[in-house]
N, C-alpha and C positions, 0 to 999 in steps of 0.2 A: 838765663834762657828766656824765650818771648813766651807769650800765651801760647801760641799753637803748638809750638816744639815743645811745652810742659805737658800739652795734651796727649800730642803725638810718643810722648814717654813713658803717659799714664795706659795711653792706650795699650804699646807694650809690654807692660808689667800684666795689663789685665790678661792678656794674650797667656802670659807667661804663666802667672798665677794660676787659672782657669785649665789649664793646657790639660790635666791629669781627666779631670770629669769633664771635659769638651771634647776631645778628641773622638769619639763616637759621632757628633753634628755631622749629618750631615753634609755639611757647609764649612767644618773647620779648615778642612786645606783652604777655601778661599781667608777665610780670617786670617789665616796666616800670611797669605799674599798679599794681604791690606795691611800690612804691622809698616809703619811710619807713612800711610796715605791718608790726608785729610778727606771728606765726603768727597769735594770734586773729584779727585782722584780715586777713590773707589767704586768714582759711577762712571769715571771713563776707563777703567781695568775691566768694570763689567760689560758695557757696552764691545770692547774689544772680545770680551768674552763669549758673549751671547753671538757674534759675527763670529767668530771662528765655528762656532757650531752647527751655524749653518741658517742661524736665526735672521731674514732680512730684516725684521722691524725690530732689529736690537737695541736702536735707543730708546724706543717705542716703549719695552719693555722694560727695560733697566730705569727707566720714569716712572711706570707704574709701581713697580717693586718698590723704589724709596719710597714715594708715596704712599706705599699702604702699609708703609711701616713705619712711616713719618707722621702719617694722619692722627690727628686735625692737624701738626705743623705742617707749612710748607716745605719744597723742596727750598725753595728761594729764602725763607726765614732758616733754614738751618743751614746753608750754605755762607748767609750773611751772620750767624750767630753761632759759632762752633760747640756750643756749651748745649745747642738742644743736639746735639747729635752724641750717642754714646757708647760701652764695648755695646750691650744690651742691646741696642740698635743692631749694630755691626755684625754681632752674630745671628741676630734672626733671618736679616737681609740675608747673607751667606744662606743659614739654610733655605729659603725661598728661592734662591738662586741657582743653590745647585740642583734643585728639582727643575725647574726649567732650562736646565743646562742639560739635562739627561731629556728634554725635549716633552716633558711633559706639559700641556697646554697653559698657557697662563691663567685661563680662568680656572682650572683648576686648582693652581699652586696659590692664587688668592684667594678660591672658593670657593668666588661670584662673579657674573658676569649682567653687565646692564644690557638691557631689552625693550625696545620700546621704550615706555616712562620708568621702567622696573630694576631692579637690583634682583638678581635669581642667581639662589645656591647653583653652583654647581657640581658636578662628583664625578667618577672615573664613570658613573652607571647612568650619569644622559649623556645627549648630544650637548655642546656650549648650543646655547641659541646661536644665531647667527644674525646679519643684520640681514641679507637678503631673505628673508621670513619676514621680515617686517613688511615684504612687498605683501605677502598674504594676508595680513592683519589690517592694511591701509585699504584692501579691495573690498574686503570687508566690511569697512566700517564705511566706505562709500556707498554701497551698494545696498546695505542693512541699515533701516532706520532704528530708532532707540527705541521702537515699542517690543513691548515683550515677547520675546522668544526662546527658545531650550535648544542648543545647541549641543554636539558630541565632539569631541578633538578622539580622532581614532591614531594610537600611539602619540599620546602626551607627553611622556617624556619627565622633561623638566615641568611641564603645564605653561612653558613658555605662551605658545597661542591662547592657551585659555584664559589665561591670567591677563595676560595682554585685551583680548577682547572682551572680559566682566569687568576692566579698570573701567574700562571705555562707554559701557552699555550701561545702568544703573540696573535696569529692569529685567535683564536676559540673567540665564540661569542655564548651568553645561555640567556636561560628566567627560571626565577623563579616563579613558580607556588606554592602559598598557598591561603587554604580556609581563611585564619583568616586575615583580614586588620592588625589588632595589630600587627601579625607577618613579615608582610608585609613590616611594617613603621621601624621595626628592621632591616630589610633585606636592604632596600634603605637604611640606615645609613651605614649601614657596607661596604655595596659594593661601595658608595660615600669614606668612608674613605682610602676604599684600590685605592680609582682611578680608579673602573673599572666600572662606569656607561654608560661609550662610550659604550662599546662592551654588556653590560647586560641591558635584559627589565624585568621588574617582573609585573605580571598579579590575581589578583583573581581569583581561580576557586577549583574546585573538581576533583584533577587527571587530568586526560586527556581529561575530557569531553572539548568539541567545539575547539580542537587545528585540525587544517589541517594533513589531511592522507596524510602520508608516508616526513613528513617536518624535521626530525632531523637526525643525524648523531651520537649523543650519546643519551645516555637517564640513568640519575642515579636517584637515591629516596633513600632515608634512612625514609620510612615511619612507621607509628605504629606500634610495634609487642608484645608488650606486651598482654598477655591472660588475660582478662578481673576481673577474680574473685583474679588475682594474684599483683592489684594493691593496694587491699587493705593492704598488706605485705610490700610493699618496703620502702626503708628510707625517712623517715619525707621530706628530703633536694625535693624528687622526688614525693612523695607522695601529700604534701600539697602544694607544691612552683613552683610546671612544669605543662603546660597548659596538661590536660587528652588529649584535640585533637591530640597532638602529642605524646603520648603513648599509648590509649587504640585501641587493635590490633582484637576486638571481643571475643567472646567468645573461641576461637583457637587462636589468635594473626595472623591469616589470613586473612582477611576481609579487608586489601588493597589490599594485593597483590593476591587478586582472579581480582580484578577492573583492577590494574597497569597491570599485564600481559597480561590479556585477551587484556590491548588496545595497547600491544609494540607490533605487526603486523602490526599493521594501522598505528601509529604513527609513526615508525621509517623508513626511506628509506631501500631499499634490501642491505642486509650486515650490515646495520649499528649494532654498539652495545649497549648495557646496562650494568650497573651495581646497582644491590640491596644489601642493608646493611639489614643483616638478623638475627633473635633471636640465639645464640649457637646451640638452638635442631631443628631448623627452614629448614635446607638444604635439606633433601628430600622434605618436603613439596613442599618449594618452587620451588626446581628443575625438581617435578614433576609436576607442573601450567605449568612452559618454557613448558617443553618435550609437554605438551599436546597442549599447544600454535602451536606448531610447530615451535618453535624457535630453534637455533641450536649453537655447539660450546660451547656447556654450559661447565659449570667450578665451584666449592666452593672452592673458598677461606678462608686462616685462618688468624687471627689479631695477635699480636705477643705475646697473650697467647695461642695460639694453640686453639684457639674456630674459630669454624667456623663463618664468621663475611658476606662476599660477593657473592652472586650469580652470573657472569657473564656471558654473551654469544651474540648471534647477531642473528636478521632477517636474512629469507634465501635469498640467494643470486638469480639474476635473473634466473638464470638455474639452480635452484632448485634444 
């Protein structure tokens, strides 16, 4: 027999072996549909797999998955070297797989998801960051110089924005404000793993209710916006697997940002600014809450599909 086909034997026997206290994995039927397929071939069964499901970025995916289960080897060193690949392998990928097969989001079935310069937990209890957020975090960091200021992230979530803008700030100092403890306990991990608990406090609450008038210097939110009847439409991955408190936006996809604006005059010091992560069609809305606010300097910004993604602008300044 050659090397592979001695693998591809052993592989079976493990199969076989295993089979009594496996068979609960989640993942096992797929291990079993991989009994005489070397790697290549069980990342082109998965990749068929993930597309039948309904997954467009299925290779996408079935890449990431060997990888984070290959890691530190490469895909490439273990395809060129059959002996780092093993059942042990085989069956974890299975179970990682079949959780993203029942469409549960990939960064959840890894964890984590990268953000910014960042690696962030992520759980069924935030939102995944997203990259069009980054549009908010780069407006920021242009517009914001590095001297010291105290910023609020209203519904932090994963503390994605926060964490992203103290990597970036040395001097700035933020609190994390979410209604959900669950989301809470994700936020303190992440901000702990990037090192920045010194400078960040995270708080229970609803918005801005009981924060001190006129105490910050920035103020960002990436809160709900999604329109209410529109959530029964969207993909499985967001639909069944992401907390509704952090997407359902009311019946309009308004219904924070009537609350947040109305309270960024009180909250924020004279001049200070904000920034909101807003729906595509969401800009006049929202730009017309500021204007009525009497906020000033307002601005939309676009994310780098040309959708409109940020509101910005600032509290009037002393001499009004």
């Amino acid at each position: 027999m050659t090397k592979n086909a001695d693998r591809a034997a052993g592989f079976e026997a493990a199969v076989e072996s295993h089979a009594a206290d496996q068979a609960g994995r989640p993942g096992f039927a797929l291990v079993q549909a991989w009994q005489g397929l070397d790697l290549a071939g069980i990342r082109r069964h998965l990749v068929l797999a993930l597309r039948a499901t309904g997954i467009d970025e299925a290779e996408d995916d079935a890449r990431f998955l060997i990888g984070h289960v290959l890691a530190p080897v490469s895909l490439a060193q273990s395809l060129a070297d059959p002996a780092l690949w093993s059942w042990q392998d085989a069956a974890r990928l299975a179970d990682l797989a079949a959780l993203r097969l029942q469409r549960v989001p990939l960064s959840q079935v890894l964890g984590s998801r990268p953000f910014w310069t960042l690696d962030l937990k992520v759980t069924a209890d935030v939102l995944t960051p997203r990259a069009d957020t980054e549009a908010l975090v780069e407006a920021v960091l242009a517009r914001c110089s590095d001297a010291p200021l105290h910023m609020l992230d209203l519904g932090t979530g994963s503390a994605a924005i926060l964490a992203a803008l103290l990597s970036e700030r040395a001097a700035w100092t933020g609190l994390g404000i979410d209604l959900s403890p669950a989301a809470l306990a994700v936020a303190r991990q992440n901000l702990d793993a990037c090192a920045l608990t010194a400078r960040a406090q995270l708080a229970q609450g609803r918005w801005g209710e009981g924060l001190r008038d006129h105490s910050f210097d920035l103020i960002v939110s990436n809160p709900p916006y999604i329109v209410r009847e529109v959530l029964a439409g969207l993909e499985p991955e967001v639909r069944d697997h992401e907390p509704a408190l952090a997407l359902d936006g009311g019946e309009d996809g308004l219904d924070a940002y009537r609350v947040i604006v109305a309270d960024l005059p009180r909250l924020l010091r004279p001049g200070a600014r904000f920034a909101l992560e807003i729906g595509f069609d969401q800009a006049g809305a929202v730009l017309g809450l500021a204007e009525a606010a009497g906020l000033m300097a307002l601005e939309c910004l676009q994310d780098l599909s040309g959708h409109d993604r940020v509101v910005f602008g600032q509290a009037v300044l002393p001499n009004g």
